[in-house]
C-alpha positions as CSV (number, residue, x, y, z in Angstrom):
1,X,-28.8,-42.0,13.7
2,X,-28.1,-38.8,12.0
3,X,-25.9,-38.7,8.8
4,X,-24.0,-36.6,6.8
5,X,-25.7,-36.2,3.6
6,X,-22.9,-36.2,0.5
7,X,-25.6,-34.0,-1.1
8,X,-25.5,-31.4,1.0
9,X,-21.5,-31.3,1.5
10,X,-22.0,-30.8,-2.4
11,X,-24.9,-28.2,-2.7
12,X,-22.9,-26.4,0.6
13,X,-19.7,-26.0,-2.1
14,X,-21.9,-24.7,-4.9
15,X,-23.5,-22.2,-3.1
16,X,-20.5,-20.9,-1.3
17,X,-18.7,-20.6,-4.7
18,X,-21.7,-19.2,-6.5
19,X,-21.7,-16.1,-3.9
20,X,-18.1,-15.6,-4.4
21,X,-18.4,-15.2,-7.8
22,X,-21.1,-13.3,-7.3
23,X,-19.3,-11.1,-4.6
24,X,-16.8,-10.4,-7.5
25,X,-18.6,-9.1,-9.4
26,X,-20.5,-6.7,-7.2
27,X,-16.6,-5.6,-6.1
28,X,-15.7,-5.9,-10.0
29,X,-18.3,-2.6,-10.9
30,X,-17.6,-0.7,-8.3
31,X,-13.9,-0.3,-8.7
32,X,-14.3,0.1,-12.3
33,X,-13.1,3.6,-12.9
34,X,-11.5,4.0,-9.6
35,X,-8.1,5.5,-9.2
36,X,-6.4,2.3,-8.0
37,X,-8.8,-0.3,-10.4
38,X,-6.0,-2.5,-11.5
39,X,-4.6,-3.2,-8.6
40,X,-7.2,-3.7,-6.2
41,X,-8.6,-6.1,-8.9
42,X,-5.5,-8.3,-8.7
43,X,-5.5,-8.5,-4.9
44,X,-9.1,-9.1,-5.1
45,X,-8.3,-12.2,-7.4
46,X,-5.7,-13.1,-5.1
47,X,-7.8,-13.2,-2.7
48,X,-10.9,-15.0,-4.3
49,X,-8.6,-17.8,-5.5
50,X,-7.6,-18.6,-1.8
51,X,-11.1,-18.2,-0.6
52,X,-11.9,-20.7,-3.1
53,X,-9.4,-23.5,-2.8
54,X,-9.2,-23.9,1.2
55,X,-13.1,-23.3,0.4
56,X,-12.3,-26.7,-1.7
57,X,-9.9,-28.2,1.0
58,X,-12.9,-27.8,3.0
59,X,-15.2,-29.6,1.3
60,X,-13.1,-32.7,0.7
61,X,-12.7,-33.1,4.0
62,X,-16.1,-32.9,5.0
63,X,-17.2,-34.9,1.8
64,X,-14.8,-38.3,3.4
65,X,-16.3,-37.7,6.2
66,X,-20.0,-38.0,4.6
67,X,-18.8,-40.9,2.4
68,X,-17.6,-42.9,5.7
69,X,-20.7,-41.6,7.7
70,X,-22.9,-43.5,5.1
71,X,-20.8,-46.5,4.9
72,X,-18.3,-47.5,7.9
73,X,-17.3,-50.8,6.7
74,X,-14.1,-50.4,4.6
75,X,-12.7,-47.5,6.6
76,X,-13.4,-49.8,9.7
77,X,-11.4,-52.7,7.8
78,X,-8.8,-50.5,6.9
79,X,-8.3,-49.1,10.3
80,X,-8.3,-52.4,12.0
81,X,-5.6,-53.6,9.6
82,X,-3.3,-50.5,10.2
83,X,-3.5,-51.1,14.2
84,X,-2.9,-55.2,14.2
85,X,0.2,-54.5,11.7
86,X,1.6,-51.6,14.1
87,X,0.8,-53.5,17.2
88,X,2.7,-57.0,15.5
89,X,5.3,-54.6,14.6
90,X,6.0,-52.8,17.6
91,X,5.1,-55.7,20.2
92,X,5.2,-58.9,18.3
93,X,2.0,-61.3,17.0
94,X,1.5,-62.4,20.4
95,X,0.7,-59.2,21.7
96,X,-1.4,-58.8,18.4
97,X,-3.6,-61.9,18.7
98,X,-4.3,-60.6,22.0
99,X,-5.5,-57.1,21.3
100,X,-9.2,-56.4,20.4
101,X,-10.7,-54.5,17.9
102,X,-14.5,-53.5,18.8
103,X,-16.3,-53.7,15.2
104,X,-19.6,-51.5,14.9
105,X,-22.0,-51.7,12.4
106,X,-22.7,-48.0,13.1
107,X,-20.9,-44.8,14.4
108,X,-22.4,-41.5,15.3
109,X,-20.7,-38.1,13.5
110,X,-19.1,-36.9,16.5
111,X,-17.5,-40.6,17.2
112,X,-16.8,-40.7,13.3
113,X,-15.0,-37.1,13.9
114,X,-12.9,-37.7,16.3
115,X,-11.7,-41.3,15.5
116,X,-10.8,-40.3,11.9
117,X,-9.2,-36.8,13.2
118,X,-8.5,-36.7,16.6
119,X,-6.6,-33.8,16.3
120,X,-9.4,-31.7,15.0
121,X,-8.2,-30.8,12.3
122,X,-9.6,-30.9,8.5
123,X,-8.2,-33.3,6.5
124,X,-5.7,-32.2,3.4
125,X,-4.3,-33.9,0.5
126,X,-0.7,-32.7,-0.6
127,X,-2.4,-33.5,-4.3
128,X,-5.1,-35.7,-5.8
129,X,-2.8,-38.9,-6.5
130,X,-3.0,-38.7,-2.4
131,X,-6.5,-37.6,-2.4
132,X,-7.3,-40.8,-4.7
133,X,-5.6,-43.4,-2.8
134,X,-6.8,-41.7,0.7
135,X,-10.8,-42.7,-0.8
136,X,-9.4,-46.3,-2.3
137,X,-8.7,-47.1,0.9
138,X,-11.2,-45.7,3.1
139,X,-14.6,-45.5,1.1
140,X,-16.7,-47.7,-0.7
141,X,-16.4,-47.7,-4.3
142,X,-19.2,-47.3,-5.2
143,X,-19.4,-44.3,-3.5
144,X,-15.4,-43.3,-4.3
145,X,-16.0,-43.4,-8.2
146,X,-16.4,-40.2,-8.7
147,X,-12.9,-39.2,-7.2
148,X,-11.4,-42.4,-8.9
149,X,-12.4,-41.1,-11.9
150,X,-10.9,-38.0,-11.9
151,X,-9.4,-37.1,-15.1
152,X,-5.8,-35.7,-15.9
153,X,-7.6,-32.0,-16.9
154,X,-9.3,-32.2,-13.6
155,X,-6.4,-33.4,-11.9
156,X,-4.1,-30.6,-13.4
157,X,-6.5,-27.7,-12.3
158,X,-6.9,-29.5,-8.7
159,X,-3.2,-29.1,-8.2
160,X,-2.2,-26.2,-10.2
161,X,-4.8,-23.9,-8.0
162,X,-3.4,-26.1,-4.3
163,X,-0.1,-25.1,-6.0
164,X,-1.6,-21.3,-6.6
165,X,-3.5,-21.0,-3.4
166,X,0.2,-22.3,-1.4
167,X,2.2,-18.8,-3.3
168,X,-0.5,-16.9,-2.1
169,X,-0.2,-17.7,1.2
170,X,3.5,-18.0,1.4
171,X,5.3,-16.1,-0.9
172,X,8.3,-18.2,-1.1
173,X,10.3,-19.0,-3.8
174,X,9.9,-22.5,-4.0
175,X,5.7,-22.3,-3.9
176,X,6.5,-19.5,-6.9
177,X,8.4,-22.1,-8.8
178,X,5.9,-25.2,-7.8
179,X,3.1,-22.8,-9.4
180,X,4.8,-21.7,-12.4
181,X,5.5,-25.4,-12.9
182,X,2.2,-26.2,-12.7
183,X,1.1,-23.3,-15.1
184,X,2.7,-24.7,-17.9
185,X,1.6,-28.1,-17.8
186,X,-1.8,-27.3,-16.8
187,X,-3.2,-27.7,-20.2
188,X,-3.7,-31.8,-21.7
189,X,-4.5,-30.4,-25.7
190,X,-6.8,-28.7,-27.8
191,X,-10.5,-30.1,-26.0
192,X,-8.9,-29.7,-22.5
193,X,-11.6,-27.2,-20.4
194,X,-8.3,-25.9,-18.9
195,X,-7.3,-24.3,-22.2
196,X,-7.3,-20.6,-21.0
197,X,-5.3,-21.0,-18.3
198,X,-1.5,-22.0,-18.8
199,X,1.0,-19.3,-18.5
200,X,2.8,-17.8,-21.4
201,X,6.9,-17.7,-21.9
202,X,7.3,-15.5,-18.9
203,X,7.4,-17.1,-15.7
204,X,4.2,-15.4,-12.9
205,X,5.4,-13.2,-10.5
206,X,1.5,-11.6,-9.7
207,X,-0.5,-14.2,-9.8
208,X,-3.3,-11.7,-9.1
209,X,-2.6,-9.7,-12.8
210,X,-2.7,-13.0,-14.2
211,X,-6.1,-14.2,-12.4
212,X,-7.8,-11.1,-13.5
213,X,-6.4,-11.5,-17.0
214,X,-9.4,-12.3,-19.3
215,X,-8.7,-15.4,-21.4
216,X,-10.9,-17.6,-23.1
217,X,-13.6,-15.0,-22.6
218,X,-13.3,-14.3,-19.1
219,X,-10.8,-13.9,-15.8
220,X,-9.2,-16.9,-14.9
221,X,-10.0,-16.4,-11.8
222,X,-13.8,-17.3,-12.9
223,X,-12.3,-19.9,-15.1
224,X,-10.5,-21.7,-11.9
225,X,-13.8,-21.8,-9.7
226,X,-16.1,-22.6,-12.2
227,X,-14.4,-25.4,-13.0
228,X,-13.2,-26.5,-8.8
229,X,-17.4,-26.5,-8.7
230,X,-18.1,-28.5,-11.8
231,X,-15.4,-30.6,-10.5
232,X,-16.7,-30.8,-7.0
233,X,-20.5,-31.6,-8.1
234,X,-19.0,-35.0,-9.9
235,X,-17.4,-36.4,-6.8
């Protein structure tokens, strides 16, 4: 039975951020002295940041997918749980004791695929206190421990560039304020590997000026998918 190899979800992620950076800065020298340099280079950022992030949506979902792939037990347990309690609730224990769960030992990819999203649809996480209780309940621990040990500067970049990535798709006011938010807290102290990146006094209104900002010696925008890899190579 083929399986979904968590090392290759992983090694997929670095080498599809690698190239972007890469890509940047091909793009990076040959705008440089161009008539319209500074602005292509913040819709550029703009644009790399959002590549990035679903680029990271992406490979969460695929990653729970591997993670279950290798080991269906607990997702199995979980699931069977979930229907007896909605078919007691709905219908009553009698109807429960009477409905059968199959248990496999095994499931193939495509079975795995479509029981866990039947819609088709990647899976998202609305932020990582969700993603972290989504992998307590479905994977084995031993293979969850690298999520469940996400840390708060970790968890602060995870949301802050959801929270960026969500402005730059939508515009609205209330993903502008969610991502200001987030740029001031983004930082946890002086050791934090998030240091260059929370926003000054003045509230963002182009995120791309400040993703091409150099800080900390280099763009932020480098400074955000360096560390969503580093981050992503630990889970």
């Amino acid at each position: 039975m083929r399986k979904v190899d968590p090392v290759d979800v992983k090694a997929g992620f670095a080498a599809f951020t690698t190239e972007r950076m890469a890509l940047f800065a091909r793009l990076e020298t040959l705008l440089r002295g161009t008539a319209h340099e500074k602005r292509d280079l913040s819709v550029l950022s703009e644009t790399m940041l959002h590549s990035a992030y679903v680029a990271f949506e992406v490979f969460l979902s695929d990653l729970m997918l591997a993670y279950i792939n290798r080991d269906f037990s607990v997702y199995q347990a979980n699931l069977k749980s979930r229907i007896e309690s909605s078919v007691s609730g709905k219908f009553g224990a009698g109807a429960a004791a009477r409905t059968t769960f199959t248990v496999s030992k095994h499931i193939n990819i495509q079975d795995l695929e479509n029981l866990i999203d039947p819609t088709g649809w990647n899976m998202t996480f609305k932020d990582v206190a969700e993603l972290k209780a989504k992998f307590a309940d479905w994977i084995l621990a031993a293979h969850g421990a690298g999520v469940a040990a996400l840390n708060p500067s970790d968890t602060r970049l995870i949301d802050t560039a959801r929270a960026i990535r969500n402005f730059i798709a939508h515009g609205s006011s209330g993903s502008k304020r969610i991502m200001n938010d987030k740029l001031v807290t983004i930082s946890t102290g002086p050791a934090c590997p998030n240091l260059s990146l929370p926003r000054g006094n003045h509230k963002i209104d182009d995120v791309g000026a400040y993703l091409k900002a150099f800080s900390g010696g280099q763009r932020r925008l480098l400074t955000f998918i360096m560390r969503l890899q580093a981050i992503a190579a630990g889970l």
